[in-house]
C-alpha positions in Angstrom: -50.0 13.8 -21.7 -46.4 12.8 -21.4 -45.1 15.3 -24.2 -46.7 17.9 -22.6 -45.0 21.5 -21.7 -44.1 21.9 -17.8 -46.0 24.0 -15.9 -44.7 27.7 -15.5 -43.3 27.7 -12.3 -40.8 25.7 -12.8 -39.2 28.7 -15.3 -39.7 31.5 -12.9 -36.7 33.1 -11.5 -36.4 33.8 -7.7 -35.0 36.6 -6.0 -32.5 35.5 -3.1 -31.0 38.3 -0.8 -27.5 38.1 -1.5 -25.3 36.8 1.4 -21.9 39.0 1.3 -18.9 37.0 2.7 -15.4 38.2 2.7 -13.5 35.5 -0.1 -10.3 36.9 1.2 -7.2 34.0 0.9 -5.7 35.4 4.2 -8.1 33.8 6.4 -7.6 30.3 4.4 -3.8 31.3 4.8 -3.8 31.6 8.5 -5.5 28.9 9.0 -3.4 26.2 6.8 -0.1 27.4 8.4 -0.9 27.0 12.1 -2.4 23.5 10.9 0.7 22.5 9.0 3.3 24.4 10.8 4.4 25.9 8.3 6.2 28.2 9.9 8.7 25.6 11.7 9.1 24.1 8.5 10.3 27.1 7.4 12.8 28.2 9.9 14.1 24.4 9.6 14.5 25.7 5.5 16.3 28.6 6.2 18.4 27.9 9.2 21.8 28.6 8.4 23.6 25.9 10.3 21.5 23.3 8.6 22.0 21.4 5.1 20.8 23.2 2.3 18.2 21.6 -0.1 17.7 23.4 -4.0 14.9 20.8 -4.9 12.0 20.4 -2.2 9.0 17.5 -3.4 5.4 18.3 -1.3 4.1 14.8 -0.9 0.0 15.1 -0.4 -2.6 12.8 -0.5 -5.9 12.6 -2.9 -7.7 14.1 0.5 -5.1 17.3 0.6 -4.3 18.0 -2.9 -6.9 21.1 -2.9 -4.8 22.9 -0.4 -1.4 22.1 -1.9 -1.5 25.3 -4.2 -1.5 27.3 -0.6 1.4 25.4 0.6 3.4 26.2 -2.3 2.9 29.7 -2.7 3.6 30.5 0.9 6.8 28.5 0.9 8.0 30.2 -2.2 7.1 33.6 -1.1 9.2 33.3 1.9 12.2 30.7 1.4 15.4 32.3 0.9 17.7 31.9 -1.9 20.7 30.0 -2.0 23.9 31.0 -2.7 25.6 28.9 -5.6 29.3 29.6 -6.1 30.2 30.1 -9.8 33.4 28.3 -9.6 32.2 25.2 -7.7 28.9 24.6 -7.6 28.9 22.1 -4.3 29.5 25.0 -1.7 26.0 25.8 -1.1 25.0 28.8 1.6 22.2 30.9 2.2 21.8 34.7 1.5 22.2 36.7 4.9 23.3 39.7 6.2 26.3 38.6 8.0 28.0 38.1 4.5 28.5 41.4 4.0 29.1 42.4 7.7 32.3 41.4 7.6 33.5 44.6 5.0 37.5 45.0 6.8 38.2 41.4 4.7 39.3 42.1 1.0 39.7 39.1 0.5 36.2 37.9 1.8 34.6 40.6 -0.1 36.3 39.6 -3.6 34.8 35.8 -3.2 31.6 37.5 -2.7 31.5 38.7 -6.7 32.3 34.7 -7.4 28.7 34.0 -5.9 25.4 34.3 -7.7 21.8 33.9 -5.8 19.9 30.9 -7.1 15.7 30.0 -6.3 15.3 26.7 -4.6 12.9 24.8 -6.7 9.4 23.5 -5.1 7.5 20.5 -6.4 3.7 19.2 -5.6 3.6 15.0 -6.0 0.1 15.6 -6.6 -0.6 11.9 -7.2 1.5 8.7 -5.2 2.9 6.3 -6.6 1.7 3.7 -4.8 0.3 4.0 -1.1 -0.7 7.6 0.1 0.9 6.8 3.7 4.3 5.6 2.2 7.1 8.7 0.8 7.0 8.6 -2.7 10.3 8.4 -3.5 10.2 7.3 -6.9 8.2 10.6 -8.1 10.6 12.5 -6.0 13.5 10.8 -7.6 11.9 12.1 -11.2 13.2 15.8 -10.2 15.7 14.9 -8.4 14.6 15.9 -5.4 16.9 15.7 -2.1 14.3 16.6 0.3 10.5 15.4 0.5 8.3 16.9 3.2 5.0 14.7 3.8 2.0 15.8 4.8 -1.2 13.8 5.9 -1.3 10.5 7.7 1.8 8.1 7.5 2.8 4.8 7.9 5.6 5.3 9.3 7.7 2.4 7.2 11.3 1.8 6.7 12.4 2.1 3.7 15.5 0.5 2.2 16.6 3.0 -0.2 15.8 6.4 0.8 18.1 8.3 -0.4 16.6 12.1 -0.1 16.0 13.2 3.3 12.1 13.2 4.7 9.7 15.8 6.9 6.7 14.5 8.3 4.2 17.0 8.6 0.4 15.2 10.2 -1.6 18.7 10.8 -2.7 19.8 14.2 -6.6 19.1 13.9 -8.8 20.4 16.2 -10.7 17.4 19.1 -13.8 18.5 21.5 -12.7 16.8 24.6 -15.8 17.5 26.6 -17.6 15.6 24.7 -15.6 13.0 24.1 -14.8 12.4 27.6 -18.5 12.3 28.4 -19.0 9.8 25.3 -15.9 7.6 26.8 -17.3 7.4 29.8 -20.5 6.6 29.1 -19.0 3.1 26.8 -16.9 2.0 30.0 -18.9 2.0 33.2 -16.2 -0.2 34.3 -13.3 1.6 35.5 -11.4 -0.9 36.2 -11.4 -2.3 32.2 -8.0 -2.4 30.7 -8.4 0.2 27.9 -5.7 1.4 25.0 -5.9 4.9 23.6 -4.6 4.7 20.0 -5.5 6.7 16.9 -4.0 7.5 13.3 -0.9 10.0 13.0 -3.2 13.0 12.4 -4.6 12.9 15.9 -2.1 11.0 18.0 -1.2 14.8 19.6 -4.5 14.8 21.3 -3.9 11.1 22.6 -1.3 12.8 25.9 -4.3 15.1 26.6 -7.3 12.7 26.8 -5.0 10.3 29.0 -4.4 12.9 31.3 -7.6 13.6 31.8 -9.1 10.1 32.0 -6.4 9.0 34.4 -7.3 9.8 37.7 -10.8 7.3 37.2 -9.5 4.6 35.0 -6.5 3.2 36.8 -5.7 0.4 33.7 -5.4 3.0 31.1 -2.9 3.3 28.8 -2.1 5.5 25.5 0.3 5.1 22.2 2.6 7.3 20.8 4.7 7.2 17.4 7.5 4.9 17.2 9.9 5.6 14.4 12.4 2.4 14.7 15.5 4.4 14.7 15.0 6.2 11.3 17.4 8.7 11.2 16.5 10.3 7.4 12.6 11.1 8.6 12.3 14.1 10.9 8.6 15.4 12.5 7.7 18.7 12.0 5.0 20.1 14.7 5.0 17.8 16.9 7.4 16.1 19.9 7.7 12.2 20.3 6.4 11.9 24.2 8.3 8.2 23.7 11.6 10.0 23.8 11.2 11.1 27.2 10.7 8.1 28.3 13.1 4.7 28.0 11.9 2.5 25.3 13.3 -0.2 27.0 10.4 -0.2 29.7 7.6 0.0 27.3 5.6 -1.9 24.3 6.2 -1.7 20.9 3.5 -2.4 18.5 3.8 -2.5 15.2 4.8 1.3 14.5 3.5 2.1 18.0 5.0 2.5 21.0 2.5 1.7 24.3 3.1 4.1 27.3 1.3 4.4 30.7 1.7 1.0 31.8 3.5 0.1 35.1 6.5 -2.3 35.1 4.4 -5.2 36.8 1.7 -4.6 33.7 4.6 -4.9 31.3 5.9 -8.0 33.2 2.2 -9.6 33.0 1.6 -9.0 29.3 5.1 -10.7 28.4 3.5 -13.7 30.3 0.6 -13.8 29.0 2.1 -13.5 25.4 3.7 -16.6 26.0 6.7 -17.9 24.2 5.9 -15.3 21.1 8.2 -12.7 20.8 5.3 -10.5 19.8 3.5 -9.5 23.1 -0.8 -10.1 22.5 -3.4 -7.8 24.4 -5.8 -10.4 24.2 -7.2 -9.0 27.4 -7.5 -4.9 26.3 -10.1 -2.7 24.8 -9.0 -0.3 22.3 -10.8 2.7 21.8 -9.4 4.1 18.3 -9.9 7.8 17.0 -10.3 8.2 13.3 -11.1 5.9 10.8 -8.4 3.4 9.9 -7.0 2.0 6.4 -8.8 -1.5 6.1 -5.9 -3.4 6.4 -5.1 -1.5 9.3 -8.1 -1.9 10.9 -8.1 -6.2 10.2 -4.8 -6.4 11.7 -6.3 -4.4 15.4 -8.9 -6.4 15.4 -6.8 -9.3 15.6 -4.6 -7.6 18.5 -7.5 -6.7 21.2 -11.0 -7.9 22.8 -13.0 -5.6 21.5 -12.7 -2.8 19.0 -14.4 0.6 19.5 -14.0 3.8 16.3 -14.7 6.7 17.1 -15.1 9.7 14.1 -14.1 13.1 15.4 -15.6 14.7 11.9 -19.5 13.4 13.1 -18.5 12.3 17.3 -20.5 8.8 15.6 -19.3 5.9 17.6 -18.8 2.6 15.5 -18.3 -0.8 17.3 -18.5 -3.0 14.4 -18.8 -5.4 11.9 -15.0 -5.0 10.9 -13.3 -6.8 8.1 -13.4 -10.7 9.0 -10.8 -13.4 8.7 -13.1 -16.0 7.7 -13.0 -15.0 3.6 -9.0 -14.6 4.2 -9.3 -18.3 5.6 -11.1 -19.1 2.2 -8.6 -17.3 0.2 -6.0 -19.9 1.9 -7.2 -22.9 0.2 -7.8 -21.3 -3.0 -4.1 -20.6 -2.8 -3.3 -23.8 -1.9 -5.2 -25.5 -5.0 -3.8 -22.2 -7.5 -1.8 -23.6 -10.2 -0.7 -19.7 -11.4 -0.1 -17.2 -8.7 0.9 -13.5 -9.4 2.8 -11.5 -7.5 2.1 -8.3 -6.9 4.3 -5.7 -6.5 2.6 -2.4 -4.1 5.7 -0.8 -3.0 9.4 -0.4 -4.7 11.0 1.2 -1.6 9.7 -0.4 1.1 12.2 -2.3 3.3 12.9 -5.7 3.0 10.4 -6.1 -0.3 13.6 -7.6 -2.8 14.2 -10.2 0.6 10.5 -11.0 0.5 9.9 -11.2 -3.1 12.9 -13.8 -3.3 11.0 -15.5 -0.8 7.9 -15.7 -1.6 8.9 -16.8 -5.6 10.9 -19.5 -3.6 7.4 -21.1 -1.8 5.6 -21.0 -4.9 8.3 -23.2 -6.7 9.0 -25.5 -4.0 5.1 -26.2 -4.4 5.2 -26.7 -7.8 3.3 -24.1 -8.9 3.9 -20.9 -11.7 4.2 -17.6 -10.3 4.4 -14.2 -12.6 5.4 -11.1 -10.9 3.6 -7.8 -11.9 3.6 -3.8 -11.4 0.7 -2.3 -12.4 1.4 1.1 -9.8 -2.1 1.3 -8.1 -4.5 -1.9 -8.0 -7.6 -1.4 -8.8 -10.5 -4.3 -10.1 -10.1 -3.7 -13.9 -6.3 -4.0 -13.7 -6.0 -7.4 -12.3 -9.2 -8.3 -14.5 -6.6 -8.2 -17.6 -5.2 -11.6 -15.9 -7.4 -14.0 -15.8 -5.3 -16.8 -16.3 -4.1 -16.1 -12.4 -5.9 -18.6 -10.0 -5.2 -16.1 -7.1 -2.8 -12.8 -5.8 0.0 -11.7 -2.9 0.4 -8.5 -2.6 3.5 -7.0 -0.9 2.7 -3.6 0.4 3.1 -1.8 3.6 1.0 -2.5 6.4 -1.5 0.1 6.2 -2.2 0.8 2.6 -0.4 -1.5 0.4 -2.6 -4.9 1.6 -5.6 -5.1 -0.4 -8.8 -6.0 1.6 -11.5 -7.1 -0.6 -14.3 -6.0 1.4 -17.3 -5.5 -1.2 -16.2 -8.4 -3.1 -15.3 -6.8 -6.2 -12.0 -8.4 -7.3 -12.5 -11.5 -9.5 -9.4 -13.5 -7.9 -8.6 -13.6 -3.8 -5.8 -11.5 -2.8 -3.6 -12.9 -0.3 -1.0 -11.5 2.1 2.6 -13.0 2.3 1.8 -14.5 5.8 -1.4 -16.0 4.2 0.5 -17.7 1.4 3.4 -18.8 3.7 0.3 -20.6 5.9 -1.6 -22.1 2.9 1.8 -23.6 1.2 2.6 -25.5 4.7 2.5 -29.4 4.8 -0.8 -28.8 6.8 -3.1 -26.1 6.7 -2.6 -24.5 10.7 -4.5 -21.6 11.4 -3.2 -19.1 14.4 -5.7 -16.2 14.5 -2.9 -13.9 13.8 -2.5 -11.8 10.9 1.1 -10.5 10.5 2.2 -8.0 8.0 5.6 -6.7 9.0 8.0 -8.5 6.3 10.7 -9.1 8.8 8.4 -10.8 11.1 7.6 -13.5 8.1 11.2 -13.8 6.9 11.7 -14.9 10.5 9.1 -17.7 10.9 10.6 -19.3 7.9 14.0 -19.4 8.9 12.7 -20.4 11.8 10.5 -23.6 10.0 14.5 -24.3 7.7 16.3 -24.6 11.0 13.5 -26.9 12.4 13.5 -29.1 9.6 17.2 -29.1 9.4 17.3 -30.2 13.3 14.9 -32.7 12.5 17.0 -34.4 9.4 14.5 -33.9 6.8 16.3 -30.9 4.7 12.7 -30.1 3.4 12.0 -33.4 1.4 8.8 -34.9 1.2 10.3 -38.7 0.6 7.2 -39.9 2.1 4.8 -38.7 -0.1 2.8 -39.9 -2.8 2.6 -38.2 -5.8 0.0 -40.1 -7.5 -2.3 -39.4 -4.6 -5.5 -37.6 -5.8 -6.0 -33.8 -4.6 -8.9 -32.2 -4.3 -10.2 -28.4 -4.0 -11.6 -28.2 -0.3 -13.8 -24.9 -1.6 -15.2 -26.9 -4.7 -15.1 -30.4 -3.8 -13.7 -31.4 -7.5 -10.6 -33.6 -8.6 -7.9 -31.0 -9.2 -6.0 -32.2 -12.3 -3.3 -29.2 -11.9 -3.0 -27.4 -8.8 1.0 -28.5 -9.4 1.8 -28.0 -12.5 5.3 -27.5 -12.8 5.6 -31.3 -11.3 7.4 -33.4 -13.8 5.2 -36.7 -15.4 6.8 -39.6 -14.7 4.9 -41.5 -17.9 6.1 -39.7 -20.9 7.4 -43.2 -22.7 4.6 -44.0 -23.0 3.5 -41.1 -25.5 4.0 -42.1 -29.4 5.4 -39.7 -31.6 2.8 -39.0 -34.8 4.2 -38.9 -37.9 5.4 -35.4 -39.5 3.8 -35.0 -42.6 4.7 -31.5 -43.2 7.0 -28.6 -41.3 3.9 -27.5 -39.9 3.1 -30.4 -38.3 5.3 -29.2 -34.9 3.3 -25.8 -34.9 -0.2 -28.3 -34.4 1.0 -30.5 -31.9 2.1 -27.5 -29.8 -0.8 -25.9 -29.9 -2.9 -28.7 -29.1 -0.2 -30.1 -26.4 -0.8 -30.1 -22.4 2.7 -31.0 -21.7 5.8 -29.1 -22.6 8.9 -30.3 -21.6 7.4 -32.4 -19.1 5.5 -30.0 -17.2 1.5 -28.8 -17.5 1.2 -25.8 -19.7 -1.1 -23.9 -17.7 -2.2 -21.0 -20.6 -2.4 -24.0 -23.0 -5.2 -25.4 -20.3 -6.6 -21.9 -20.1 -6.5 -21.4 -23.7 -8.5 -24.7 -24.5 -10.8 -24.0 -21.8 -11.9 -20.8 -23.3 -15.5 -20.9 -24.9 -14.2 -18.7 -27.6 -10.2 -18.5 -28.9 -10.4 -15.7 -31.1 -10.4 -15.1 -35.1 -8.5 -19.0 -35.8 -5.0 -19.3 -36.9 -3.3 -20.6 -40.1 -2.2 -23.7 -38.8 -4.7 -25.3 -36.6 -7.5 -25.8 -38.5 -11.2 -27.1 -37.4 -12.7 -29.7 -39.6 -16.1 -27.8 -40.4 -14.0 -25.2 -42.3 -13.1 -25.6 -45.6 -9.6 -25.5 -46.8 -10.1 -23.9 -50.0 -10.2 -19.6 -49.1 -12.1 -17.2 -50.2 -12.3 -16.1 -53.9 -11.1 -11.8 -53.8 -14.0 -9.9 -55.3 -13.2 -6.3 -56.4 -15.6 -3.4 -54.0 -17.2 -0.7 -54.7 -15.2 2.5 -55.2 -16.0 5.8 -55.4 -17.3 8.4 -53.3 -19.9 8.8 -51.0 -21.9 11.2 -53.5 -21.4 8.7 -56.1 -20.1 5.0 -55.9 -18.8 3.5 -59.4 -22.6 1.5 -59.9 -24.2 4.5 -58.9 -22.5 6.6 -61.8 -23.3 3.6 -64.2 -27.0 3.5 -63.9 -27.3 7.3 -64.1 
């Protein structure tokens, strides 16, 4: 029977021969500072010559957070104290020996009694902002932090208003190259394929070694490195840029990537075959990609190479595909196109050029006609945007690897678009490229680029040619849409006769019934009316099955629960 007792074996207890392991923290210790360096990072601290910082932020990712309470305690234990001067609290210096070496000084020894040791404060930024790869300056800025040491994979953006100086820490994790040299080998038979090492920031120090020692057989192979676009504010911490020993000028940049190994008559060919695009393609090269990249990372290599090959260190699993497509971002286009309401989302606060972009993109979406709303909701997620459901569709401005939102389950109720998708779907005509371009400055140049164009061509940007009365229609629906431009002025409002006012709530009703408001489409008056239900009512629009007359106020029960007022009466 189902309510029957379970049999007894399920409640007997088993003995297990205990298995004694040494919990000691030192081995987790040992361990965590030859992977972080933390022992470079400390020297770079405590150096004397250097600038001194009180207030230190530890940036980590959701991924890293467990290990952050090791990090901490070792950089407490062994960071020196600074030296705050009573009488002026800007000379800053650290405590040493040599201070009091100098004894024959009296006067050196009497300023010594003016100074007063003071603990440099640590913070964890246990949860970003916004993107994990991007430095959270905005948390850092809530303690007033002047230095923020960042640990984990990065981005490695520019950022406008960095004001507090940055470390960037990846790890040094650990890469069998035997077997992946034998698995490399064994997906290119073909030595003489053109190939591109490349990997995430976390294991681009193994990239140098697995070129060297694929070389000698593959003769068209080439490797990436980190390219930090002249940021002097962000230094690297355990590991040396190989790019710096070579000229820049002699290479490929890509993206935040600079491409070494290639001989000048390479470089020369790829220019050529790039065309008249500043932006040289590799149409023609296989990447072979260690780690598993960020979504949007991952569309926007796809769109770069051939042919597209993952491999996981964690597992050695091989992954050739599918990968995010651009067919649903092509959808999203004309959705955008036909939006009467698009929101602007905001994924980054510091990132550079995002005040340039927003201006820009708010500028496409009124030249169209169309509403635009801006937003900061921090971290997007599905039930966040739900709450706006009067949006047609979304951009997102983010950094490249992180802050663009890929839909890839289909779980967001509206499309989210990129800038360069929105600056394609508001054209004239609809011009599709195969290219999928995130860097802001990039964008910001292809439309001064279309202004100069139209200002060479006389035009100035008006469409005197076109008819405004012609009919538009959803391409992804097929229907007649009635308000895909709604801030577009109505050129028949004559025609409309004013009702009489009866009352002074007779303006109240006509607004809430209206479609047009000072000659425009009010698109949440459309929403609103569109709505199967609009809530409770209101107290001046009334429906005609309702009576006027309200409801007659009856007096309740009172009492408590042991004994109501009628309750009392009958006993």
């Amino acid at each position: 029977p189902v309510l029957s007792t379970q049999s007894d074996s399920n409640f007997q207890y088993f003995k297990y021969s205990s298995n004694n392991k040494d919990h000691s923290a030192h081995y987790v210790l040992d361990d965590i500072k030859d992977y972080y360096s933390l022992d470079d990072l400390l020297r770079f601290l405590n150096s004397p010559k250097g600038i001194v910082y009180k207030k230190i932020s530890l940036q980590f990712p959701d991924t890293l957070i467990n290990q952050s309470s090791i990090v901490l305690q070792y950089l407490q234990d062994n960071l020196q104290s600074v030296i705050v001067a009573e009488s002026s609290e800007n000379e800053l210096n650290f405590t040493s020996q040599d201070n009091h070496k100098d004894s024959s000084s009296h006067s050196h020894s009497h300023d010594l009694d003016n100074f007063t040791p003071s603990a440099r404060e640590v913070w964890i930024l246990a949860d970003t902002s916004y993107s994990p790869c991007c430095i959270d300056e905005i948390a850092a800025q809530h303690v007033n932090s002047d230095l923020i040491v960042h640990f984990g994979d990065s981005c490695l953006s520019n950022f406008s208003n960095l004001t507090s100086s940055s470390i960037l820490i990846f790890g040094k994790p650990l890469l069998n190259y035997d077997s992946l040299v034998e698995l490399f080998k064994e997906k290119y038979p073909n030595k003489e394929d053109r190939i591109l090492l490349i990997s995430d920031t976390v294991y681009n120090c193994h990239l140098f070694n697995l070129y060297r020692l694929l070389k000698n057989e593959y003769t068209n192979l080439a490797y990436s490195d980190l390219y930090l676009n002249n940021n002097n504010k962000i230094r690297i911490i355990g590991y040396e840029l190989k790019s710096y020993e070579n000229s820049t000028s002699s290479s490929i940049i890509l993206d935040n990537r600079v491409i070494l190994g290639l001989s000048e008559s390479e470089i020369k060919r790829l220019k050529e075959y790039g065309g008249d695009d500043e932006e040289i393609s590799f149409g023609d090269y296989k990447l072979f990609h260690i780690s598993q990249p960020d979504p949007p990372r991952l569309l926007y290599l796809s769109t770069k190479f051939d042919s597209l090959t993952i491999y996981n260190p964690l597992d050695g699993s091989v992954n050739d595909g599918p990968y995010p497509s651009l067919k649903r971002r092509y959808r999203s286009m004309f959705v955008a196109r036909n939006a009467s309401t698009i929101g602007i989302l905001i994924n980054t606060l510091s990132l550079s050029n995002t005040l340039s972009m927003l201006n820009m993109v708010k500028e496409w979406i009124h030249k169209n006609e169309k509403k635009s709303y801006m937003f900061v909701v921090g971290k997007p997620n599905v039930s966040k945007l739900a709450n706006f459901d009067a949006v047609d569709c979304w951009v997102a401005l983010g950094c490249s690897q992180n802050g663009m939102i890929i839909d890839e389950y289909n779980e967001y109720y509206k499309p989210i678009l990129t800038p360069y998708e929105l600056y394609l779907a508001l054209a004239a005509e609809v011009t599709w490229t195969g290219k999928w371009v995130t860097d802001f400055k990039e964008i910001m140049k292809l439309d001064n680029r279309d202004e100069e164009d139209k200002s060479l061509d006389g035009s100035h940007g008006s469409d005197e040619d076109e008819d405004e009365d012609a009919p538009e229609f959803n391409p992804v629906t097929g229907q007649y849409a009635i308000n895909s431009r709604p801030l577009r002025p109505k050129l028949y409002q004559h025609i409309e006769i004013e009702a009489p006012i009866d009352n002074e709530k007779q303006l109240v009703k006509q607004f809430s019934k209206s479609m047009v408001i000072k000659g425009t489409i009010s698109t949440s008056a459309l929403y609103l009316q569109s709505r199967e239900w609009s809530g409770l009512g209101s107290d001046f629009v009334q429906d005609d099955k309702e009576d006027d007359e309200g409801a007659i106020l009856e007096q309740g029960r009172s009492g408590i629960a042991r004994g109501y007022g009628y309750d009392r009466k009958v006993n």
